[in-house]
C-alpha positions as a Markdown table, in Angstrom:
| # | Residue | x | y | z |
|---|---|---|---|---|
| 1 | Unk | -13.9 | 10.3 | -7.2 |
| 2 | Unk | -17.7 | 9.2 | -8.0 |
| 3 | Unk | -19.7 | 6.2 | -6.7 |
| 4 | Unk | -18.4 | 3.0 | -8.8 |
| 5 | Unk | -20.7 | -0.1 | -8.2 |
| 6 | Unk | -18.8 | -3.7 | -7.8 |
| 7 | Unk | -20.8 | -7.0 | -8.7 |
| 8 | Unk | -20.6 | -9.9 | -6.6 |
| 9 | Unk | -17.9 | -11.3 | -9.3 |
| 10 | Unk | -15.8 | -8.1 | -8.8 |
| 11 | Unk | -15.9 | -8.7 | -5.2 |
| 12 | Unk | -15.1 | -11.7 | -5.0 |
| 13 | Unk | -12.2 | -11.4 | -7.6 |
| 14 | Unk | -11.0 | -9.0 | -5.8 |
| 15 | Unk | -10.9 | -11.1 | -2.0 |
| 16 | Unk | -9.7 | -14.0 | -3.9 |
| 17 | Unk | -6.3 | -11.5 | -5.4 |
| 18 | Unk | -5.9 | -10.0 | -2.0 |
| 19 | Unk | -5.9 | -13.2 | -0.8 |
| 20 | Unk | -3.1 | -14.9 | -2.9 |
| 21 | Unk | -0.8 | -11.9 | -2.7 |
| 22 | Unk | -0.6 | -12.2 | 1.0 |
| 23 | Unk | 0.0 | -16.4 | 0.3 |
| 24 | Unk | 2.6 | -15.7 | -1.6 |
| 25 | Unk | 4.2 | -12.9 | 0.8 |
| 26 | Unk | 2.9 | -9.5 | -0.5 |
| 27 | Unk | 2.6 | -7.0 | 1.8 |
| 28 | Unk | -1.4 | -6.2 | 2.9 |
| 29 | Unk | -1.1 | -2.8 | 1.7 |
| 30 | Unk | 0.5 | -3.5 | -2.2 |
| 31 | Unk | -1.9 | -6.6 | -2.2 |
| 32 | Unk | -5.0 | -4.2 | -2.2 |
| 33 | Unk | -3.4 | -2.2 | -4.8 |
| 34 | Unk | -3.0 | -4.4 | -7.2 |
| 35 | Unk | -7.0 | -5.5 | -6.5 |
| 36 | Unk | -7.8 | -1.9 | -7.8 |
| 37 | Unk | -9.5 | -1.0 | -4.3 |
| 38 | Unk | -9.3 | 1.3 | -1.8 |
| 39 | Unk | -8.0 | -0.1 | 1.9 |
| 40 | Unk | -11.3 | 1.0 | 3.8 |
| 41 | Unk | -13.3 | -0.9 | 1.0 |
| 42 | Unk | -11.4 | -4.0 | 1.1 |
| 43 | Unk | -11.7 | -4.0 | 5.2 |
| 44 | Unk | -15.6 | -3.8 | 4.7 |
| 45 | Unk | -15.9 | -6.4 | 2.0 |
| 46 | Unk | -13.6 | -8.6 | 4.1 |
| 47 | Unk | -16.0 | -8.5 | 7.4 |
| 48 | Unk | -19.4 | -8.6 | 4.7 |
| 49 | Unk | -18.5 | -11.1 | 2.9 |
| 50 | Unk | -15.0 | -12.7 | 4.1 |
| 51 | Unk | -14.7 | -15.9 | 1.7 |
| 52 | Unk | -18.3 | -16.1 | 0.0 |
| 53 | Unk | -17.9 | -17.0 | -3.8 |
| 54 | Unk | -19.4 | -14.5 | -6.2 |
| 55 | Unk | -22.8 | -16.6 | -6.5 |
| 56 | Unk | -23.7 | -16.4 | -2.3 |
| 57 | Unk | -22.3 | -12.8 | -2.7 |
| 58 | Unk | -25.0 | -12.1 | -5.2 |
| 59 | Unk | -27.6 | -13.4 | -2.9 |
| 60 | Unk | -26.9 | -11.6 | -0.2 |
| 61 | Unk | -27.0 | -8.2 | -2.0 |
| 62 | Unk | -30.6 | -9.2 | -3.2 |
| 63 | Unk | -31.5 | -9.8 | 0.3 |
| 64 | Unk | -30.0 | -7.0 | 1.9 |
| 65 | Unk | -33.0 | -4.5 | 3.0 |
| 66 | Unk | -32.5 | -0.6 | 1.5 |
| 67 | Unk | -32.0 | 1.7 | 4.5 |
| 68 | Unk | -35.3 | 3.3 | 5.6 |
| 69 | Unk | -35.5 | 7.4 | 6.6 |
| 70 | Unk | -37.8 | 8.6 | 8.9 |
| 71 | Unk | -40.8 | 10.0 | 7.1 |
| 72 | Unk | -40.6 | 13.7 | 7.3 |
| 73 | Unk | -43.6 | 15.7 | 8.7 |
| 74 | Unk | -43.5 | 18.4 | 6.2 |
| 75 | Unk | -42.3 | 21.2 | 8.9 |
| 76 | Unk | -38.6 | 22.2 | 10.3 |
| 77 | Unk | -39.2 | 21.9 | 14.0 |
């Protein structure tokens, strides 16, 4: 299965349904099922973003720094 790219919406749509399933006595795993997301990648949106609304979700993505690789030297040492 490919890369698929959430927005801050989906993200936080998707808290928010996980969210009143278990209210209403769903169990954790059918509740992230019917949010359309895998368990690993509700776990991690949980401890990112826990229960942000869409707009501070969106803010913290633009602030969030792209990962930095060392500079390669050109050589295999």
């Amino acid at each position: 299965m490919g890369w698929r790219w959430h927005s801050p919406e989906q993200i936080a749509a998707a808290l928010s349904v996980v969210r009143d399933a278990r209210q209403n006595g769903a169990p954790l795993s059918l509740a992230i099922k019917a949010a359309g997301v895998s368990e690993a990648t509700f776990f991690r949106w949980q401890a990112l973003y826990g229960k942000l609304a869409a707009e501070e979700i969106a803010q913290l993505k633009q602030r969030a720094p792209e990962p930095e690789w060392p500079a390669s030297s050109g050589a295999n040492n």
